[in-house]
N, C-alpha and C positions, 0 to 999 in steps of 0.2 A: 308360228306365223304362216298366213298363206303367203303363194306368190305375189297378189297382187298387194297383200301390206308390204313384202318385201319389195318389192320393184316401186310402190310408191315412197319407202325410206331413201331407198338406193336416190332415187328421184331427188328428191330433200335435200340428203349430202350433195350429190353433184350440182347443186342450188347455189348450194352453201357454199363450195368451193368456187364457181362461178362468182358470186358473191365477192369472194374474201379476193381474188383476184382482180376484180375490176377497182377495190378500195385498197389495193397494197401500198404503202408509203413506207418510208425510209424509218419514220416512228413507227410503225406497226407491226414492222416487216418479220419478226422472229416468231412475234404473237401468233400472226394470220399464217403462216406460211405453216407452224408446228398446227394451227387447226385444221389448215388444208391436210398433213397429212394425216392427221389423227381420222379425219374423212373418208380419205382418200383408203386406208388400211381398213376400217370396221366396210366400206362398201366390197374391197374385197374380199373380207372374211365370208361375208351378204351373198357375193356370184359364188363364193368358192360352196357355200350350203347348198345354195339354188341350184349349181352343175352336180352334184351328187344326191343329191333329191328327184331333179327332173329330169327326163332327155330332153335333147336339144330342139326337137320339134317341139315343143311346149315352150323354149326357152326364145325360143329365133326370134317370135314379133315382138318379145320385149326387149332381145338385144337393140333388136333395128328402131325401139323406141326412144332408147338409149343413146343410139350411136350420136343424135343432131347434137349433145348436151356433150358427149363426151369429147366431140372435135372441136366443139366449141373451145374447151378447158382446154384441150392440145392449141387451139391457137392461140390461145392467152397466153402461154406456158412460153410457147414459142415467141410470143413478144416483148413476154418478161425479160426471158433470155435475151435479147435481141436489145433492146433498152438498157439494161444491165452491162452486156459488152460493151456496147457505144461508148455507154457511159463512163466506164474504166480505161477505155482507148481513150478517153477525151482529157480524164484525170491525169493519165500518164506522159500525154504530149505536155501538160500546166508542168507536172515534175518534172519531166526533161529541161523545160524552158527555163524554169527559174534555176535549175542548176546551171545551165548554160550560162544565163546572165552572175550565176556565182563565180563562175570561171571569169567571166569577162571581165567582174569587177576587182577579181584579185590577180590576174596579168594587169590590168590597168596603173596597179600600184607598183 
């Protein structure tokens, strides 16, 4: 493959990862996430060919065409996370509480 089919695959995957992140749900969540890395792995394989094929002058304007897609996915990532904790911080005050109110109801008695 040339660079430029490789960089426009590379493209596609990080698409697709973009993609699978913006529709992650609680149903989907094992599915999308094993695609994101199965993505996320074959695009590495992809730079790790294209760094030992080319030098990096060759490679620079398509990292920097890269870069807007891949900080993209870093802040999805980081929101996911970020949603995720919330979330489980939120789950764990509901279990303390209703243990709490199990306490209360059996001093009650």
């Amino acid at each position: 493959m040339h660079i430029k089919e490789n960089i426009t695959r590379i493209k596609g995957l990080l698409n697709v990862v973009a993609n699978d992140l913006d529709f992650l749900t609680d149903e989907n969540f094992d599915f999308k996430l094993k695609e994101v890395q199965n993505c996320l792995k074959e695009v590495q394989q992809i730079k790790f060919s294209l760094k030992n094929t080319y030098n990096n002058d060759i490679l620079q304007p398509y990292e920097n065409e890269l870069s807007d897609i891949t900080k993209q996915i870093g802040k999805k990532f980081d929101y996911l996370i970020k949603a995720r904790t919330e979330e489980s911080i939120e789950v764990n005050k509901q279990l303390a509480n209703i243990q709490n109110q199990k306490k209360l109801t059996l001093y009650d008695r």
